[in-house]
C-alpha positions in Angstrom: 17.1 -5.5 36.5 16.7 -5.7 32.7 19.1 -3.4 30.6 16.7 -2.4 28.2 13.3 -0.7 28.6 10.4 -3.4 27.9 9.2 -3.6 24.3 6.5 -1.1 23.4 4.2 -1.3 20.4 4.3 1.7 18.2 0.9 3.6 18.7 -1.5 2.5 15.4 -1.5 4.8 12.6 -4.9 6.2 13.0 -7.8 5.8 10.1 -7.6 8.4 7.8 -10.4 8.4 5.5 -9.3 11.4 3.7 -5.8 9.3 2.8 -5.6 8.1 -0.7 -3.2 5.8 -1.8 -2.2 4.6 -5.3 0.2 1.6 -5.9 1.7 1.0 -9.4 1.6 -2.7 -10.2 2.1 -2.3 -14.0 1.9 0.2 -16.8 0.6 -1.7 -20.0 1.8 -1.1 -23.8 -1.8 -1.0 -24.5 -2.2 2.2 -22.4 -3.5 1.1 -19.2 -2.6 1.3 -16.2 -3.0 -1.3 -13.5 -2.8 -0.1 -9.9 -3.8 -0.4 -6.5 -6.1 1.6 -4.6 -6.9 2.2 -0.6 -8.5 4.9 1.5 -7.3 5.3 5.0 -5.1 2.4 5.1 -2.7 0.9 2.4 -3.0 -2.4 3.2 -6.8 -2.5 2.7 -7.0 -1.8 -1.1 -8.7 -3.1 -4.5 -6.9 -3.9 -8.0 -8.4 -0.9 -10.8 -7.1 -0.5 -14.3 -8.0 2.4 -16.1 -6.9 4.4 -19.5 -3.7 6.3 -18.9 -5.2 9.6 -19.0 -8.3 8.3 -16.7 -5.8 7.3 -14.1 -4.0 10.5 -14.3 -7.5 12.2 -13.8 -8.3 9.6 -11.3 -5.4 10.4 -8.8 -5.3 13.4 -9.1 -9.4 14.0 -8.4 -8.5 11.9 -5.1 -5.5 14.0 -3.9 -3.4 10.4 -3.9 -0.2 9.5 -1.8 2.0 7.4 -4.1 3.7 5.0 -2.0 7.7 4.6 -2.7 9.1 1.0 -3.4 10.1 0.6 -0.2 6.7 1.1 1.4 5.0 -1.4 -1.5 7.8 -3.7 -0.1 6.8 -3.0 3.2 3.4 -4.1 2.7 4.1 -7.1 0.6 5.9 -8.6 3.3 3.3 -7.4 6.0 0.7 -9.9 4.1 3.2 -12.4 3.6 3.1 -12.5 7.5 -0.1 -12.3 7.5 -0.8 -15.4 5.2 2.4 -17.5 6.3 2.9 -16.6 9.6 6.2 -15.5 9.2 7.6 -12.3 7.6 9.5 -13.4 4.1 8.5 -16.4 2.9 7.0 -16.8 -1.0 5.6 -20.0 -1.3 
């Protein structure tokens, strides 16, 4: 008799298409901001770069979720997994 209740897979977050999120890679001394952009899921986004003041605009048109550090993390090594087949490794 096992000790410990079987593994169970958290439930998927379900498809929000009314979830933005933003994801600050870099804010440029030129003015621009490059950033990362999804609906419904995080992990499914595209690179943008816009004007300071058009990004501002832009996010806050779109009612975005900012994610923390630790959720950009989170991701990062998500696709690393994804790519490598293992969680963690860079090359």
């Amino acid at each position: 008799m096992p000790l410990h209740p079987p593994y169970i897979e958290p439930p998927l977050r379900a498809f929000d298409v009314t979830r933005r999120y933003v994801r600050v890679r870099q804010c440029r001394d030129d003015g621009f901001v490059e950033f990362d952009f999804a609906i419904g899921d995080p992990g499914l986004s595209v690179e943008l770069v816009m004007a300071f003041q058009d990004y501002d605009s832009f996010c806050t048109a779109n009612h975005v979720v900012h994610l923390s550090r630790e959720e950009a993390e989170a991701l990062d090594s998500e696709q690393l997994k994804w790519r490598y087949g293992k969680p963690g490794l860079f090359d």
